[in-house]
Backbone as JSON Lines, residues from 0, in Angstrom:
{"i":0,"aa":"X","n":[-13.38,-55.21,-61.64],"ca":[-12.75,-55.54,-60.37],"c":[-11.81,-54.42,-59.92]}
{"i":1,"aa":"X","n":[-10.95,-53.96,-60.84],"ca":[-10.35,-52.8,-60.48],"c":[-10.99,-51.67,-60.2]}
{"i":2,"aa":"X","n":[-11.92,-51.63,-61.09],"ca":[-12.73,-50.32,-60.42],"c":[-13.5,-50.61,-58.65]}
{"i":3,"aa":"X","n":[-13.82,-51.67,-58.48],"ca":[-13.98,-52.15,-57.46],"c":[-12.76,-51.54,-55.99]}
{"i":4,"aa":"X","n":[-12.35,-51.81,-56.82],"ca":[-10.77,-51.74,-55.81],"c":[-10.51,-50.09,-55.47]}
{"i":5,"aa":"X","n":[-10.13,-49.74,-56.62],"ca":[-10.4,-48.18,-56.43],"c":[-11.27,-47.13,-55.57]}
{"i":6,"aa":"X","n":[-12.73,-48.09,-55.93],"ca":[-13.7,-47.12,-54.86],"c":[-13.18,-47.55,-53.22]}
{"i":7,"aa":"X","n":[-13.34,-49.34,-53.13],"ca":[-12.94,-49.43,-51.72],"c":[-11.47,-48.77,-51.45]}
{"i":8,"aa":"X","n":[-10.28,-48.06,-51.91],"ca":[-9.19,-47.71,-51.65],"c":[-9.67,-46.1,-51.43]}
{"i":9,"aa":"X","n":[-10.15,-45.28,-52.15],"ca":[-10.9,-44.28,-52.18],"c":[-11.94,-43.62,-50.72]}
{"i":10,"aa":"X","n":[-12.38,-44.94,-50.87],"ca":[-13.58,-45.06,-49.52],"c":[-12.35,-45.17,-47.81]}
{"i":11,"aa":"X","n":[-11.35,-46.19,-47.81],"ca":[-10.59,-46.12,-47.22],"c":[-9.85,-44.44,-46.86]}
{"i":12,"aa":"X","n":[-9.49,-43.65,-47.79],"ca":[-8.82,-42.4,-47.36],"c":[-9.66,-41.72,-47.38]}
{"i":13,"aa":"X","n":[-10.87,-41.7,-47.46],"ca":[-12.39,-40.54,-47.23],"c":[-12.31,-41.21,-45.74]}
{"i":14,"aa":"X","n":[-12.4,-42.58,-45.21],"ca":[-12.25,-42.33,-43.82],"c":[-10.98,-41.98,-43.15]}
{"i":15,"aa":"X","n":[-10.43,-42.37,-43.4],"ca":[-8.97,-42.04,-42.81],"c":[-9.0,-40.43,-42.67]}
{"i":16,"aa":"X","n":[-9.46,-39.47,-43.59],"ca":[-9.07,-38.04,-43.83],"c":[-10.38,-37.64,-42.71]}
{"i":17,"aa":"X","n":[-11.64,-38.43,-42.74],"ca":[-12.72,-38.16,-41.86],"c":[-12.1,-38.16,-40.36]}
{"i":18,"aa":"X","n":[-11.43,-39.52,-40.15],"ca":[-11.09,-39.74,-38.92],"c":[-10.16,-38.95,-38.38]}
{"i":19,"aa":"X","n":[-9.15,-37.91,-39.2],"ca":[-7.86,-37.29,-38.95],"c":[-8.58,-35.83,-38.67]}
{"i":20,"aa":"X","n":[-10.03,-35.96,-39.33],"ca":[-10.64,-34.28,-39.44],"c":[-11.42,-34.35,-37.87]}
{"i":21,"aa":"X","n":[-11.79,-35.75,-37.34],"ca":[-12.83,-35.58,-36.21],"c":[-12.0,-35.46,-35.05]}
{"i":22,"aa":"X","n":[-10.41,-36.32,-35.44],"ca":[-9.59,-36.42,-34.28],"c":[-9.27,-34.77,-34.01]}
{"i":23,"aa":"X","n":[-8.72,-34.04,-34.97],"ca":[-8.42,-32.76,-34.56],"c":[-9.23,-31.97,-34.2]}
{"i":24,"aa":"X","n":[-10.85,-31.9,-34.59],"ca":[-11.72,-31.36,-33.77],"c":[-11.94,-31.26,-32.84]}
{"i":25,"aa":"X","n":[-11.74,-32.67,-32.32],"ca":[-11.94,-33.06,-30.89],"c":[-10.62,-32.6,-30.27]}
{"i":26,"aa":"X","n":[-9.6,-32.39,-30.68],"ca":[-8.89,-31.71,-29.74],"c":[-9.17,-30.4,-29.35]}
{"i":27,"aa":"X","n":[-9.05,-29.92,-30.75],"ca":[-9.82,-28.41,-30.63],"c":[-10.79,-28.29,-29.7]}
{"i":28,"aa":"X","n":[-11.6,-28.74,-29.27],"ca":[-12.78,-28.5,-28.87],"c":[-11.71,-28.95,-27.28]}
{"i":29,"aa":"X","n":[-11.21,-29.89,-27.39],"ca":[-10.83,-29.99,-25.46],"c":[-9.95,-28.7,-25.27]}
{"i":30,"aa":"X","n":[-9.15,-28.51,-26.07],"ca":[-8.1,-27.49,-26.11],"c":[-8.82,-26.2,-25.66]}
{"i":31,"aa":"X","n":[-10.08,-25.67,-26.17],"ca":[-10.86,-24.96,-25.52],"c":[-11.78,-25.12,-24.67]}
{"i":32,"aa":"X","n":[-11.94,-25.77,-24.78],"ca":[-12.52,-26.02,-23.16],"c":[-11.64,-26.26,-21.98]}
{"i":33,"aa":"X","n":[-10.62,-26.36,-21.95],"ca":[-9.66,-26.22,-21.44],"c":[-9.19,-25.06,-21.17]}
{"i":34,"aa":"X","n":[-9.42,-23.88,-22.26],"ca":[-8.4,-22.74,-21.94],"c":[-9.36,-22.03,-21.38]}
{"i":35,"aa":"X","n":[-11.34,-22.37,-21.35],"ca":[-12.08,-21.21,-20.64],"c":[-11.78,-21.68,-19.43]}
{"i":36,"aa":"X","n":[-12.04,-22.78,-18.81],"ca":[-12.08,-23.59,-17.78],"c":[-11.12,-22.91,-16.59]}
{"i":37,"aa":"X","n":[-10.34,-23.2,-17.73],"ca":[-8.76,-22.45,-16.22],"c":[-8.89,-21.02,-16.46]}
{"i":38,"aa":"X","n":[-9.57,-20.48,-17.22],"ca":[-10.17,-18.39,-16.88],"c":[-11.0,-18.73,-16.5]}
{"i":39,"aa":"X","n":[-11.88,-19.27,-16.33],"ca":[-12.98,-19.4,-14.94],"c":[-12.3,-19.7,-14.15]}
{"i":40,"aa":"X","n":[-11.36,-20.78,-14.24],"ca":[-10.84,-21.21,-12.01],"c":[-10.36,-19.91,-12.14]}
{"i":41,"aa":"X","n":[-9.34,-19.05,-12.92],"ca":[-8.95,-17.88,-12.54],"c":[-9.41,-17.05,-11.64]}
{"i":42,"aa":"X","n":[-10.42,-16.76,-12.9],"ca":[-11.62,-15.37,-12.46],"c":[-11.88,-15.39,-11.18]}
{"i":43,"aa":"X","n":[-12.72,-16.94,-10.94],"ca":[-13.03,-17.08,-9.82],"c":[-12.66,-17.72,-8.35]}
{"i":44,"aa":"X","n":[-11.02,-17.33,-8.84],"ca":[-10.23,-17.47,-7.79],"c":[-9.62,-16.27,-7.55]}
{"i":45,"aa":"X","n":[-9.97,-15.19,-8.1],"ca":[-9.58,-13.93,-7.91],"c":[-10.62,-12.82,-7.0]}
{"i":46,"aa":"X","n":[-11.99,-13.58,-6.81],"ca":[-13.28,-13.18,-6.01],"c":[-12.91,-13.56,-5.08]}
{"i":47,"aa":"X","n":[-13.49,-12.66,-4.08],"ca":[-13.64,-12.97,-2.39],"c":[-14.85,-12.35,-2.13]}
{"i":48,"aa":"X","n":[-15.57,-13.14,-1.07],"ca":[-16.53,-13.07,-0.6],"c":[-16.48,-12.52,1.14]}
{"i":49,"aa":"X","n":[-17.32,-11.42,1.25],"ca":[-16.88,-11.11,2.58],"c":[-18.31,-10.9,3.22]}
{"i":50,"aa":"X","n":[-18.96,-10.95,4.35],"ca":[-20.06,-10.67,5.11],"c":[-19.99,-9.36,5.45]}
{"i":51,"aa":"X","n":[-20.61,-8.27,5.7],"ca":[-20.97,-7.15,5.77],"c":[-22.29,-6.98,6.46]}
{"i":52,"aa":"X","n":[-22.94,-6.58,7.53],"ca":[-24.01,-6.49,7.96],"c":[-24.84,-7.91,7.32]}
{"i":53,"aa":"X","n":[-24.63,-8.66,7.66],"ca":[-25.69,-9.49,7.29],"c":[-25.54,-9.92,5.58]}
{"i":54,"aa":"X","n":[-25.16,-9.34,4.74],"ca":[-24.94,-9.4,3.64],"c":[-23.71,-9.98,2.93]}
{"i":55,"aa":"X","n":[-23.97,-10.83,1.57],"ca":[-22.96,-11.26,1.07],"c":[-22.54,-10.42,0.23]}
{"i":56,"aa":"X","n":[-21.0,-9.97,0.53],"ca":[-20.41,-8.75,-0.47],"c":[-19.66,-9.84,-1.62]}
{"i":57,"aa":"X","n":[-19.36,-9.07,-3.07],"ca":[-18.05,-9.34,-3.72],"c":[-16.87,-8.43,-3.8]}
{"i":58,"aa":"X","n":[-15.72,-9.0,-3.39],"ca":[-14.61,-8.57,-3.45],"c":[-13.69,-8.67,-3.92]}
{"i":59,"aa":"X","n":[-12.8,-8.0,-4.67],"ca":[-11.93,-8.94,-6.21],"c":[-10.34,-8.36,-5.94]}
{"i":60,"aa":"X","n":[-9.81,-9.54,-5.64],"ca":[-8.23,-9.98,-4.72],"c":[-7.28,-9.57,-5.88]}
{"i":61,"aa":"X","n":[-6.8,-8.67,-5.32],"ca":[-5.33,-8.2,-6.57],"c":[-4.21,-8.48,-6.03]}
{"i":62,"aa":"X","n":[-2.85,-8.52,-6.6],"ca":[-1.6,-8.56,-6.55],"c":[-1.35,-7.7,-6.06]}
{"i":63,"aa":"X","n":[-0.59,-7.73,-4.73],"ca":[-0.25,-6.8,-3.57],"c":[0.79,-5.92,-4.13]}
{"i":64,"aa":"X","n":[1.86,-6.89,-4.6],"ca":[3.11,-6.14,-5.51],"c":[2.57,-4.49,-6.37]}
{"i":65,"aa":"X","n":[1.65,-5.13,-7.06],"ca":[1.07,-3.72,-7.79],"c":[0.9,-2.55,-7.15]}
{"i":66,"aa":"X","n":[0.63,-2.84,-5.98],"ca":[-0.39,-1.8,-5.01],"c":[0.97,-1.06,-4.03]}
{"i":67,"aa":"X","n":[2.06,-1.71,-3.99],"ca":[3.45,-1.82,-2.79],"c":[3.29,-0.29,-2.79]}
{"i":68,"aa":"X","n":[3.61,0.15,-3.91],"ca":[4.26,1.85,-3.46],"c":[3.34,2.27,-3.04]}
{"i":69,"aa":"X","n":[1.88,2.33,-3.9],"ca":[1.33,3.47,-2.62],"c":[1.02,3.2,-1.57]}
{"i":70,"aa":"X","n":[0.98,1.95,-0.7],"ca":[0.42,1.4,0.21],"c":[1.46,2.2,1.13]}
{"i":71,"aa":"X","n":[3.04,1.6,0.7],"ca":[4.05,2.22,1.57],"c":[3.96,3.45,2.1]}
{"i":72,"aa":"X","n":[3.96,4.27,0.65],"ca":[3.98,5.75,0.86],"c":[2.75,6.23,1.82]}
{"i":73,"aa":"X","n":[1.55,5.81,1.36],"ca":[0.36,5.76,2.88],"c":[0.5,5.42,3.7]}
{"i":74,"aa":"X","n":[1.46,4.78,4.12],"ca":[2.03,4.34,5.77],"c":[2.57,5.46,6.52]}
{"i":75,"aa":"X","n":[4.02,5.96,5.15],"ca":[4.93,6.47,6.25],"c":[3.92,8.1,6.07]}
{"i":76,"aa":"X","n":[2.98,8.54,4.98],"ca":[2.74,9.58,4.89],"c":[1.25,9.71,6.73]}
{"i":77,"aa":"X","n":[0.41,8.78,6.82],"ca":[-0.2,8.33,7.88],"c":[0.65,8.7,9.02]}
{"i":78,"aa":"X","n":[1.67,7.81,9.34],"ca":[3.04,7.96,10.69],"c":[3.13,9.49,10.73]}
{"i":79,"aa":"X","n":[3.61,10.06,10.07],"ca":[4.09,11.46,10.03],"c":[2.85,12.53,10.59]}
{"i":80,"aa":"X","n":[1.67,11.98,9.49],"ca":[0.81,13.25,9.62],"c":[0.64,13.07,11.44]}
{"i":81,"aa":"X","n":[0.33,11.39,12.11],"ca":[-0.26,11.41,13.34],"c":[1.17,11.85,14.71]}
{"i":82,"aa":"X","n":[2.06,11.56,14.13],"ca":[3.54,12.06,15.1],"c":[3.54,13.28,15.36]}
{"i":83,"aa":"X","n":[3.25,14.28,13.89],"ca":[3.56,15.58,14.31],"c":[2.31,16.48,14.22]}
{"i":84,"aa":"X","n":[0.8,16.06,13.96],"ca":[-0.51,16.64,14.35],"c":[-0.81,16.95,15.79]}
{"i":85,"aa":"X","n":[-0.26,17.89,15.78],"ca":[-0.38,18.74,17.9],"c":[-1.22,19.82,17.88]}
{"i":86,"aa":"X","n":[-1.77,19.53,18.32],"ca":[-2.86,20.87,19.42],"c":[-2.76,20.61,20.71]}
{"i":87,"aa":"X","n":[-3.26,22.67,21.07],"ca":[-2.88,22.94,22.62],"c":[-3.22,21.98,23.33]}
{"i":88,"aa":"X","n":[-3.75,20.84,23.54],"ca":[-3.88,20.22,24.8],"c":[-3.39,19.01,24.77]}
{"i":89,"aa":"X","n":[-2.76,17.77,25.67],"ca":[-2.26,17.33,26.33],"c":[-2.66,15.61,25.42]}
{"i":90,"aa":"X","n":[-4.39,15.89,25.87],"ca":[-4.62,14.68,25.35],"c":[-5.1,14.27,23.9]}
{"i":91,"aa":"X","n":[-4.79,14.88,22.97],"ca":[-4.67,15.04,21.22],"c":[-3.17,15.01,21.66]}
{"i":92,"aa":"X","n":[-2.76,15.3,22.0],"ca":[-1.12,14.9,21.44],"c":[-1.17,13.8,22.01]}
{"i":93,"aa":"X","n":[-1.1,13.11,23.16],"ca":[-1.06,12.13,23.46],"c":[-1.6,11.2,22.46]}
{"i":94,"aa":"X","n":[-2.85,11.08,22.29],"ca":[-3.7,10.19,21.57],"c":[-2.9,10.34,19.77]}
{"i":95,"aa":"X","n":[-2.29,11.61,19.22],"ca":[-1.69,11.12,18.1],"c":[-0.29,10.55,18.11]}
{"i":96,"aa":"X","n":[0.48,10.59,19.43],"ca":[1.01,10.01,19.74],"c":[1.49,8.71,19.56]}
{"i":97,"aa":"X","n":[0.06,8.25,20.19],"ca":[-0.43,6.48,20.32],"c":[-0.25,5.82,19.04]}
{"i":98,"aa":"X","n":[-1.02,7.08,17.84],"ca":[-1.64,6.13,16.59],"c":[0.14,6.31,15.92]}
{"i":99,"aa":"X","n":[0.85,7.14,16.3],"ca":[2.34,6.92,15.47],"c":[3.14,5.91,15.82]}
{"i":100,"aa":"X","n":[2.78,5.33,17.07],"ca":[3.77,4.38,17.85],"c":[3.83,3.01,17.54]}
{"i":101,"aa":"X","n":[2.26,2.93,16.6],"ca":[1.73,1.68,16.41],"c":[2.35,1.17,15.07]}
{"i":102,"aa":"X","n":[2.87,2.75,14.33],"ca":[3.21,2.26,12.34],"c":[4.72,2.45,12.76]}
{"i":103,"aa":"X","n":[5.26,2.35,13.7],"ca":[6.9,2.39,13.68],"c":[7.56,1.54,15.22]}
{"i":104,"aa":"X","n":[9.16,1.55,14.95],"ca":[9.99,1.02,16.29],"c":[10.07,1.98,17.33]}
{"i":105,"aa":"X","n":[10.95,1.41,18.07],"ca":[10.95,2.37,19.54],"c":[11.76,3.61,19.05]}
{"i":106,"aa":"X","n":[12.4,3.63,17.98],"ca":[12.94,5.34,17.27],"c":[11.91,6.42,17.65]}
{"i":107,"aa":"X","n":[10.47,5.91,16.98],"ca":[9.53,6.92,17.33],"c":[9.79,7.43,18.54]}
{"i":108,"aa":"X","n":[9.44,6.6,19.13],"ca":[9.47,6.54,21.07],"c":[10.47,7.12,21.33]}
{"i":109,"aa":"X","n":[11.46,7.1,20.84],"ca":[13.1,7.95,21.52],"c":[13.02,9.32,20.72]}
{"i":110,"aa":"X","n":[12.48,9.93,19.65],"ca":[12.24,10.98,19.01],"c":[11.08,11.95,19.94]}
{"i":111,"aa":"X","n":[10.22,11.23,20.08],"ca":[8.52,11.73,20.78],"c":[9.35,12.3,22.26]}
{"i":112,"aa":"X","n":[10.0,11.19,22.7],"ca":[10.71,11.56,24.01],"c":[11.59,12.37,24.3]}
{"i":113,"aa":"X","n":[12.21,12.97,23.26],"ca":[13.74,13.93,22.78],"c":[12.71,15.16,22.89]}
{"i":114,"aa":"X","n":[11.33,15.44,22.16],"ca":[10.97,16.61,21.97],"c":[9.9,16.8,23.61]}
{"i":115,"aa":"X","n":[9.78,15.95,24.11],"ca":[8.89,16.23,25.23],"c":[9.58,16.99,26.57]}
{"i":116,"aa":"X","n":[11.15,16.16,26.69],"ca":[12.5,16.33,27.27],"c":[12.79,17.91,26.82]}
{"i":117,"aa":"X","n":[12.5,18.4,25.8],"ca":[13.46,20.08,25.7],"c":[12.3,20.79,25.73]}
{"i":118,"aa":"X","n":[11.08,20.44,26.28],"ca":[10.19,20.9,26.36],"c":[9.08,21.46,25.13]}
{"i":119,"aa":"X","n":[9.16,20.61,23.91],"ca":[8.26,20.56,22.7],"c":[6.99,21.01,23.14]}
{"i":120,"aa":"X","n":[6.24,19.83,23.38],"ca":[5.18,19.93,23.6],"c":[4.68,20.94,24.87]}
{"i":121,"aa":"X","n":[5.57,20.98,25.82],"ca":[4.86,21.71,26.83],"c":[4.18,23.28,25.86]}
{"i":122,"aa":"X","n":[5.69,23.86,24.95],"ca":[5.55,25.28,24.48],"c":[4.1,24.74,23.91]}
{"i":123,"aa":"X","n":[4.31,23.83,23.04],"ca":[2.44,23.61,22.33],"c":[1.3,24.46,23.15]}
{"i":124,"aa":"X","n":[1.44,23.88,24.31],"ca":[0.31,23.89,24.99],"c":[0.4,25.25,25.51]}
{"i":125,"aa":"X","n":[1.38,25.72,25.89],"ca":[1.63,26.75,26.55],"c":[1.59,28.01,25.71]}
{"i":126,"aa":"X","n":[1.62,27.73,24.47],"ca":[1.67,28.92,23.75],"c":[0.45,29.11,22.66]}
{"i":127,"aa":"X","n":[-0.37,28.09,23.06],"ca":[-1.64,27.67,22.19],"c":[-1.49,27.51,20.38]}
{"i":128,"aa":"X","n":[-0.45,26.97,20.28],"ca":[-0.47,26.14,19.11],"c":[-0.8,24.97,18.39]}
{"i":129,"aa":"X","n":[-1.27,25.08,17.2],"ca":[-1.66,24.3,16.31],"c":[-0.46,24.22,15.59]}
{"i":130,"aa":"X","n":[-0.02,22.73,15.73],"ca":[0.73,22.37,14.33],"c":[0.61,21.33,13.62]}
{"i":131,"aa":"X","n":[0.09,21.23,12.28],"ca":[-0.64,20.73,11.42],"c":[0.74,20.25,9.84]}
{"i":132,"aa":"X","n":[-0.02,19.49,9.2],"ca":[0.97,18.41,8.25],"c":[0.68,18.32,7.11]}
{"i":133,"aa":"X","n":[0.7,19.42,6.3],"ca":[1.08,19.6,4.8],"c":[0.74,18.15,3.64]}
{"i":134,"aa":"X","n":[0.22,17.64,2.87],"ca":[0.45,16.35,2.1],"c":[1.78,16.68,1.75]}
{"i":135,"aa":"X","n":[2.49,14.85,1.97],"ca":[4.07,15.44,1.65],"c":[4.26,15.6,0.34]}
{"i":136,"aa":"X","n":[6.05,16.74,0.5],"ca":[6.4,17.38,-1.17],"c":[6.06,16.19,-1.9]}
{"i":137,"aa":"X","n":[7.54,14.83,-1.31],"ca":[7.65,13.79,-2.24],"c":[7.71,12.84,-0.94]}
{"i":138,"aa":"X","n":[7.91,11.34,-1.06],"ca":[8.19,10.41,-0.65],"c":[9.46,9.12,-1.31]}
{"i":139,"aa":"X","n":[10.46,9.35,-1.24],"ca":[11.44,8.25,-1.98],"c":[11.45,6.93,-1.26]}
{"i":140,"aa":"X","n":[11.54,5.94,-2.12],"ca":[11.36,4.73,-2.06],"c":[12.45,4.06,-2.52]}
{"i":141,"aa":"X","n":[13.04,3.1,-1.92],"ca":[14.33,1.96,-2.42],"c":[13.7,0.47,-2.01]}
{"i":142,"aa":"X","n":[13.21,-0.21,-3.1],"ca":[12.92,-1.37,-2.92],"c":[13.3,-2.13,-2.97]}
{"i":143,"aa":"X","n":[14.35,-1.89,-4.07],"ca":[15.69,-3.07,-4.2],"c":[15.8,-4.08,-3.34]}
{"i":144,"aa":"X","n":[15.82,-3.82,-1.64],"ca":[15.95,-4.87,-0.9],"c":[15.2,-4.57,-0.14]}
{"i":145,"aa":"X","n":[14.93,-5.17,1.15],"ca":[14.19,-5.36,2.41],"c":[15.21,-5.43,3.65]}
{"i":146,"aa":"X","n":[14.39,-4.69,4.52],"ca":[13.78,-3.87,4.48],"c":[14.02,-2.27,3.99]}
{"i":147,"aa":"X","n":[12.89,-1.83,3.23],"ca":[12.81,-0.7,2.34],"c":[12.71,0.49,2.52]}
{"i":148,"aa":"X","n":[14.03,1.1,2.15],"ca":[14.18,2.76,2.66],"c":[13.59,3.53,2.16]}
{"i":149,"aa":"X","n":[13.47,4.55,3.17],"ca":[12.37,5.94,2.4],"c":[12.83,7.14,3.19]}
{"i":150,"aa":"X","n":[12.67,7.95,2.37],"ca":[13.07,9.15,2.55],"c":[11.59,10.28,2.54]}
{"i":151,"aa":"X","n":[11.47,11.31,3.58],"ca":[9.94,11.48,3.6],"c":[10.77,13.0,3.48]}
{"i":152,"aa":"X","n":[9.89,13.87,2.31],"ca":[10.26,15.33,2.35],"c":[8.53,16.51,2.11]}
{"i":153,"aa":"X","n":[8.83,16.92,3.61],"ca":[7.78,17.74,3.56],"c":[7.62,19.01,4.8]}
{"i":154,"aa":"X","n":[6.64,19.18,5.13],"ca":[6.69,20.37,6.13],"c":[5.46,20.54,6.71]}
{"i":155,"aa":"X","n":[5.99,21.23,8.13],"ca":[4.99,21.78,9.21],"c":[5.13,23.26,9.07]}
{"i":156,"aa":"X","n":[3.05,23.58,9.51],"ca":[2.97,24.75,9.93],"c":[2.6,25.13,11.18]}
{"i":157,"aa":"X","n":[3.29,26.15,12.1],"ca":[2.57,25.54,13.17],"c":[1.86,27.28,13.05]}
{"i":158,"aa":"X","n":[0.35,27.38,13.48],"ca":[-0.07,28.47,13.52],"c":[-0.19,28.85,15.4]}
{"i":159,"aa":"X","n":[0.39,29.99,15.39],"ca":[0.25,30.91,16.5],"c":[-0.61,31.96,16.73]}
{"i":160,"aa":"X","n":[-0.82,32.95,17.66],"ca":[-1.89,33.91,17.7],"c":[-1.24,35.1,16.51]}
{"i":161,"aa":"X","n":[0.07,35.24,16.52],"ca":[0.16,36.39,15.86],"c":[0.96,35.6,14.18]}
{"i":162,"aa":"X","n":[1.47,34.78,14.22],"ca":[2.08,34.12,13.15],"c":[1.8,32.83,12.82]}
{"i":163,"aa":"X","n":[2.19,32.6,11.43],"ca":[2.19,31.49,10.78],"c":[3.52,30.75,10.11]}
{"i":164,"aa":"X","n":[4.06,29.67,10.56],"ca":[5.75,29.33,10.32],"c":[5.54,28.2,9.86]}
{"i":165,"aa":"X","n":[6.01,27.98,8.81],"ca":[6.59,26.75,7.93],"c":[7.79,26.28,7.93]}
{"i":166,"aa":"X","n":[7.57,25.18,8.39],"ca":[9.22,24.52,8.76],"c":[9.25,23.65,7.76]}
{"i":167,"aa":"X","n":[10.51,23.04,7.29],"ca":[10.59,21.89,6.71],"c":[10.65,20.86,7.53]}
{"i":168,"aa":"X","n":[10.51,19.45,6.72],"ca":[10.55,18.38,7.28],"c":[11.23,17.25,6.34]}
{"i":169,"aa":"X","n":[12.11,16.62,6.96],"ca":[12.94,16.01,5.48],"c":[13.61,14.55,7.32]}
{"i":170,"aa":"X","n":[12.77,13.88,6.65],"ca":[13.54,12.46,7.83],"c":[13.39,10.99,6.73]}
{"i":171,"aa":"X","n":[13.9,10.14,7.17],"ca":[14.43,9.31,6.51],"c":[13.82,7.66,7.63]}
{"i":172,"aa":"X","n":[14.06,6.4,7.02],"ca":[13.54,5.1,8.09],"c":[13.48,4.24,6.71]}
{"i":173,"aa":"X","n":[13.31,2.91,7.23],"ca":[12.98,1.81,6.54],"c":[11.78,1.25,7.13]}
{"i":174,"aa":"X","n":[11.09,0.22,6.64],"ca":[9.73,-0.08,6.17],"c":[9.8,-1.9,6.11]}
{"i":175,"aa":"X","n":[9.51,-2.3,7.21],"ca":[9.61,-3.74,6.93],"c":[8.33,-4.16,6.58]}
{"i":176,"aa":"X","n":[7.57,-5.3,6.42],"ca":[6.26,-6.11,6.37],"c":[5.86,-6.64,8.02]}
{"i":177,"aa":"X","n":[4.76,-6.6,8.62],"ca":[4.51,-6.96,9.77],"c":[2.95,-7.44,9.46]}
{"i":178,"aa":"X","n":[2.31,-7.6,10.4],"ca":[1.07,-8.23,10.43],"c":[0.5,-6.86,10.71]}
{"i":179,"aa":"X","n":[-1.08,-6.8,9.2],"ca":[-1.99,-5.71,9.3],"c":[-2.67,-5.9,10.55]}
{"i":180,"aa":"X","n":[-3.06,-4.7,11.3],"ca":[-4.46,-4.85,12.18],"c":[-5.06,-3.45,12.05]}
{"i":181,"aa":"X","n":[-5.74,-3.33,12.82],"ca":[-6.29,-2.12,13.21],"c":[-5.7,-0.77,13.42]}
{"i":182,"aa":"X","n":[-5.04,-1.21,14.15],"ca":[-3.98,-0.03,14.3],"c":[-2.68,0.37,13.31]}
{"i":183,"aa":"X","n":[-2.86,-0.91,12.51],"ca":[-1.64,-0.8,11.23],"c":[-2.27,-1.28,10.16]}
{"i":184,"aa":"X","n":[-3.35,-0.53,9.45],"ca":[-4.12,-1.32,8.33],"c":[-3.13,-1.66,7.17]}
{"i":185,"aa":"X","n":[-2.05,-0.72,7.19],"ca":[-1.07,-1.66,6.06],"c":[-0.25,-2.7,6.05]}
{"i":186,"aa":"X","n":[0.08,-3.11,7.51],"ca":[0.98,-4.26,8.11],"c":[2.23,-3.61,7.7]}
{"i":187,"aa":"X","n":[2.71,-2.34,8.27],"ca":[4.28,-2.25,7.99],"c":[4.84,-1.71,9.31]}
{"i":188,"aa":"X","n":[5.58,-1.45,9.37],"ca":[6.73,-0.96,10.68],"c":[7.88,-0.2,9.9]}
{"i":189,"aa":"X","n":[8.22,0.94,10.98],"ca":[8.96,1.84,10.22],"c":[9.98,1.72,11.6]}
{"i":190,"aa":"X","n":[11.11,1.44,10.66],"ca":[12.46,1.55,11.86],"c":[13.84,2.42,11.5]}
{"i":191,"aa":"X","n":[14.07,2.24,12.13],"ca":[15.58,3.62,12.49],"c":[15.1,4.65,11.59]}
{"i":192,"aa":"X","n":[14.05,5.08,12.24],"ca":[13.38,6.27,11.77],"c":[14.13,7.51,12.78]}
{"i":193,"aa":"X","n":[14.67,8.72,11.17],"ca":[15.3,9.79,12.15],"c":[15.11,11.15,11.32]}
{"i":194,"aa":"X","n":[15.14,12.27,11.91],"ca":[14.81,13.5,11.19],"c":[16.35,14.06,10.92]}
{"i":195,"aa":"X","n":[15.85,14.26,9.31],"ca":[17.57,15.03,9.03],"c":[17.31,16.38,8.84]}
{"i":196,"aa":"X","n":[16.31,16.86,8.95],"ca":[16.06,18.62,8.47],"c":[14.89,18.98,9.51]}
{"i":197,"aa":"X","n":[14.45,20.17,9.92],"ca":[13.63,20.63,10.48],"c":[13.65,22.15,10.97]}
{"i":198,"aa":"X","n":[13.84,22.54,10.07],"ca":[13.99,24.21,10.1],"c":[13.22,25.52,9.32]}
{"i":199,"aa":"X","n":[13.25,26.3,10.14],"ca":[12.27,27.7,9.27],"c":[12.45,27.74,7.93]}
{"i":200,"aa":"X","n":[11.4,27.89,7.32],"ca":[11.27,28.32,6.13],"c":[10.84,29.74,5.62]}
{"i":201,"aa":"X","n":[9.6,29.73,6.22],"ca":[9.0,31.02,6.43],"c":[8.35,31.47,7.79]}
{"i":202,"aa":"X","n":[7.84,33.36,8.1],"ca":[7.17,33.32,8.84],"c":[6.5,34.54,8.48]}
{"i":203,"aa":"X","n":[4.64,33.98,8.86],"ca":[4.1,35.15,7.85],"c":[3.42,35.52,9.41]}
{"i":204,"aa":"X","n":[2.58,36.97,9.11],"ca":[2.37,38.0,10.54],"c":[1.03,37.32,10.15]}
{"i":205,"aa":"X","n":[-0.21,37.07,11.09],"ca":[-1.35,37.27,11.0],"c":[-1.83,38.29,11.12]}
């Protein structure tokens, strides 16, 4: 009888230890399925799907934060090259004009207007110059707060019939967030934008 007893007590903790081994399996097993589940919603909440001629593209959505500086620095380096890209005629300046007016405040507009006023652009035209926009030295960035200052350091050359002159270029503005379009594929705006340097550097003879 005791031995009786023994096996059924025996038989009792072979299930008990069965039941404690299937219960934790089974967690295991939800526990992972669980952890692919939500890296799939991830993954595939990180895809975008876009139409393209008729076609379904994939497109894979990153964290804007990551991307901030150079996006910035491609803004104000964009603004600059199209503000101060002049050739002899009237309507290229005009038209790069346009595309600078669109990545900044009315500063631009009161700057563009300061150099048209002492007669900038007329000499352009009048003296058949090209002046063209270097990739800048550097670009400084303060992100700390919003909206975000920058400091742009670089230079123009403007070529003439008999010379070639390198000026510096060293101006300064902040950088708010605005709505991307067309004309502002990064969605930023550049305000109390102002030039603190702009002077000879060199001048070579052709």
């Amino acid at each position: 009888m005791f031995q009786s007893f023994r096996n059924i007590d025996t038989a009792i903790r072979h299930m008990r230890l069965f039941a404690l081994a299937l219960t934790l399996a089974n967690c295991l097993v939800c526990g992972a399925v669980l952890y692919y589940a939500d890296r799939t919603v991830t993954r595939l909440s990180a895809k975008v799907y876009v139409i393209a001629h008729d076609k379904l593209l994939e497109a894979v959505a990153e964290n804007r934060s990551e991307k901030l500086p150079v996006e910035l620095r491609h803004h104000v380096t964009m603004f600059h090259q199209s503000f101060y890209s002049l050739e002899p005629d009237e309507k290229v300046i005009e038209r790069n004009l346009l595309k600078a007016f669109y990545l900044a405040d009315g500063s631009a507009k009161a700057e563009a207007d300061n150099l048209r006023e002492s007669g900038y652009y007329t000499s352009i035209i009048a003296g058949n110059i090209s002046q063209q926009v270097p990739p800048p030295d550097s670009i400084y960035l303060d992100r700390r707060t919003t909206p975000w200052h920058f400091r742009y350091y670089g230079k123009l050359v403007l070529i003439r019939a008999t010379s070639i002159v390198t000026r510096s270029l060293v101006t300064q503005g902040y950088l708010r967030p605005t709505e991307a379009s067309d004309n502002n594929p990064h969605g930023f705006l550049i305000e109390r934008w102002q030039v603190l340097e702009n002077k000879d550097l060199q001048i070579e003879k052709r």
